[in-house]
N, C-alpha and C positions, 0 to 999 in steps of 0.2 A: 504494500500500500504506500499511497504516499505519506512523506516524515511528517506534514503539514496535519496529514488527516489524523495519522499517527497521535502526535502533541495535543490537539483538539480532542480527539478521543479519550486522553487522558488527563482529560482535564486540565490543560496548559493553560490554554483561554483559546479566544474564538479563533475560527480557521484563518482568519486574515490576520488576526495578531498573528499567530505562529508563523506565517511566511513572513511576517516583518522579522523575527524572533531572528530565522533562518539564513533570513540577508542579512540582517546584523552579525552575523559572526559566531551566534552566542551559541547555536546547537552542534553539537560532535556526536558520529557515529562510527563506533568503535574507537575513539581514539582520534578521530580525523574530522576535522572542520567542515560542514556539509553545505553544499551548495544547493540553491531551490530546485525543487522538481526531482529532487531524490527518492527512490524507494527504500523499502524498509520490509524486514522481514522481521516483527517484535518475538520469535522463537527464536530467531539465532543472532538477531542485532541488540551492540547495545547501545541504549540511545543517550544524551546526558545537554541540560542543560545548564549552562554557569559551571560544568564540571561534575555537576549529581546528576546522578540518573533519575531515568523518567521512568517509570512504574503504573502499566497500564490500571485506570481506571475500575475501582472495585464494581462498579454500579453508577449508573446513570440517576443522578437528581435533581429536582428544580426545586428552590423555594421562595416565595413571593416575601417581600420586604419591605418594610416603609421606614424607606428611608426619610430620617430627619433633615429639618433642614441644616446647615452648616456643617453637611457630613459629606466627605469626597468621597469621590469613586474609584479610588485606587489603596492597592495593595499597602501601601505607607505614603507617610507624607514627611519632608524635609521639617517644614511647621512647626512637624508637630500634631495636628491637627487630628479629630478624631475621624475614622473611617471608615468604609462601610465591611471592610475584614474583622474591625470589632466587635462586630456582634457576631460573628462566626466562629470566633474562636474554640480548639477545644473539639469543633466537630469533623468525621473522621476523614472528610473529603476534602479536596483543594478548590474550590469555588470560586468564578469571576462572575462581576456583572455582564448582563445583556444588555450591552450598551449605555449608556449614562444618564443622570440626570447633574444638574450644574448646581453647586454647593450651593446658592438660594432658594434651589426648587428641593419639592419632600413630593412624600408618596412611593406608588409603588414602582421597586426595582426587580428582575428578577435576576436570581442569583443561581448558577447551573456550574456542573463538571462536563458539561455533555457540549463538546466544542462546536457538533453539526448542526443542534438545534439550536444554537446561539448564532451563527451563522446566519441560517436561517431565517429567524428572526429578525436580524439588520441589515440583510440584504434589500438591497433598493426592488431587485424586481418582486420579490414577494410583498409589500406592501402591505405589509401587518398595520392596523391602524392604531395607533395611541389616542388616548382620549384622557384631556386635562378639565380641571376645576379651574379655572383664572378669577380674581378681579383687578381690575383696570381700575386707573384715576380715571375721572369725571363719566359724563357721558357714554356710550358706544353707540354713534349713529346709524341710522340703516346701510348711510353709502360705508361707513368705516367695516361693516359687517360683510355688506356685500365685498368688498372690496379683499378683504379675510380670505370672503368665497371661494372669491374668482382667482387670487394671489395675486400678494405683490412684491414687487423690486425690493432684492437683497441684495447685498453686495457679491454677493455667490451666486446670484441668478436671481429667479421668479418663483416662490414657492408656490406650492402645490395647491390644489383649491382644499381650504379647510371644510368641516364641518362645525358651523355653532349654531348653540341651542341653551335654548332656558335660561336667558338674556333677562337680568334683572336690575331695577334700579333701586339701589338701597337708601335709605334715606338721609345717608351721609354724601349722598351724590356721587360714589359710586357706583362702577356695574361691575355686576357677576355672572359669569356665563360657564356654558360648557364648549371645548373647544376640542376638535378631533383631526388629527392629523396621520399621514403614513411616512413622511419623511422622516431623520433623524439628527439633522444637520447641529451643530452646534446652538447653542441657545434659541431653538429658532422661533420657539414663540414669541419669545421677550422683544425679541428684535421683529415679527411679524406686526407685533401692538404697535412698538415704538415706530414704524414705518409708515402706521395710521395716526400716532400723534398720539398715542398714548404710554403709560406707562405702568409695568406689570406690578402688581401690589405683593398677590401671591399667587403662586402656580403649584400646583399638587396632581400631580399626574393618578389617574383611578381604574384605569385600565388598559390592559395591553392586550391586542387579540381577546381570547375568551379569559381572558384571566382581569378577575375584577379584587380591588382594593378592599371595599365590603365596610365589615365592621372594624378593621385595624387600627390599630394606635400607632403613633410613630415608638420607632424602633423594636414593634411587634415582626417576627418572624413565623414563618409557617412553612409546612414544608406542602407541595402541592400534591393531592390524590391521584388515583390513577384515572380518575375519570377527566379529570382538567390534565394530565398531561395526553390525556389521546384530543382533545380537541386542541390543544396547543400546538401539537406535530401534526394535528390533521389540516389545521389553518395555515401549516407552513408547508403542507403536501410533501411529508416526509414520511416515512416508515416506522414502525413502532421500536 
């Protein structure tokens, strides 16, 4: 198989990080510095990252997360700062995030060893939809809504047409809505609003594909049933 699939498999992180991993220098098999698009044969190869070896995945897990806010999404922080490996500690898998949320935003992350379904899931052509909680200062007009809809100018292009709903005005003259997206582009809500003239107050991500937030508290963990992982690999048109 390939080393890429290899690493992912076993829980390294997702299939694209592992070929960054790859071209960085940092994976050796056998002894030898591996270049991309290499096979592997995990009975008689050994594989090592940073110099440890890589030890195929006991079991495939997902667990849904709500992450707090002021918590990154990486394995350490120079900072200091707390992370979202913290709350994992202890348990017997090596676990990444499925792609990110950005240390202002909270809600739910999911957290896998299973490289294909993480993949998967942040891959542009599958178009898993994400769906957020937002409110915005002042107002949201109808054309700033439409405008959401239909997308508009980022500095990265033209995002994708949102979905919003259940648009409300609070009577601190705020609005509160629901906002749903398939992209994953960096901050890209924050900067959707801001490109309407608004600015994000708070963002809480509640859903990803079929997997929903629910009753969770922040920095509750769960791990997910097998009923919610066959519709999660079934939304991503993968295999069990």
């Amino acid at each position: 198989m390939r080393l890429q699939k290899y690493l992912a498999e076993s829980g390294i992180a997702s299939r694209r990080k592992c070929e960054e991993l790859i071209a960085s220098g940092r994976v050796a098999v056998n002894g030898e510095i591996a270049a991309l698009g290499r096979t592997v044969d995990p009975e008689r190869d050994e594989i090592a990252l940073d110099g440890k070896r890589v030890e195929p995945a006991a079991g495939r897990v997902v667990y849904a997360f709500y992450k707090p806010q002021g918590v990154i999404c990486s394995a350490s922080d120079p900072q200091g700062r707390e992370t979202v490996q913290d709350y994992f500690r202890g348990l017997p898998h090596r676990l990444f995030s499925v792609g990110r949320l950005d240390y202002d935003s909270e809600g739910l992350l999911l957290m896998t060893n299973d490289g294909e379904l993480a993949h998967a899931l942040t891959h542009p052509s599958r178009e898993i939809e994400k769906t957020y909680y937002a409110i915005c200062d002042g107002k949201l007009y109808d054309d700033q809504r439409r405008a959401l809809e239909e997308g508009v100018a980022l500095e990265d292009g033209v995002s994708a047409p949102a979905r919003v709903s259940d648009v409300y005005r609070a009577g601190n003259g705020n609005t509160s809505f629901h906002i749903a997206i398939h992209e994953g582009r960096n901050r890209q809500i924050r900067r959707m609003l801001e490109a309407v003239g608004h600015r994000t107050l708070l963002l809480r991500r509640v859903r990803e594909g079929p997997v929903s937030l629910g009753s969770m508290k922040p920095g509750d963990v769960r791990k997910l049933n097998e009923n919610e992982l066959t519709e999660l690999r079934k939304a991503c048109d993968i295999g069990k």
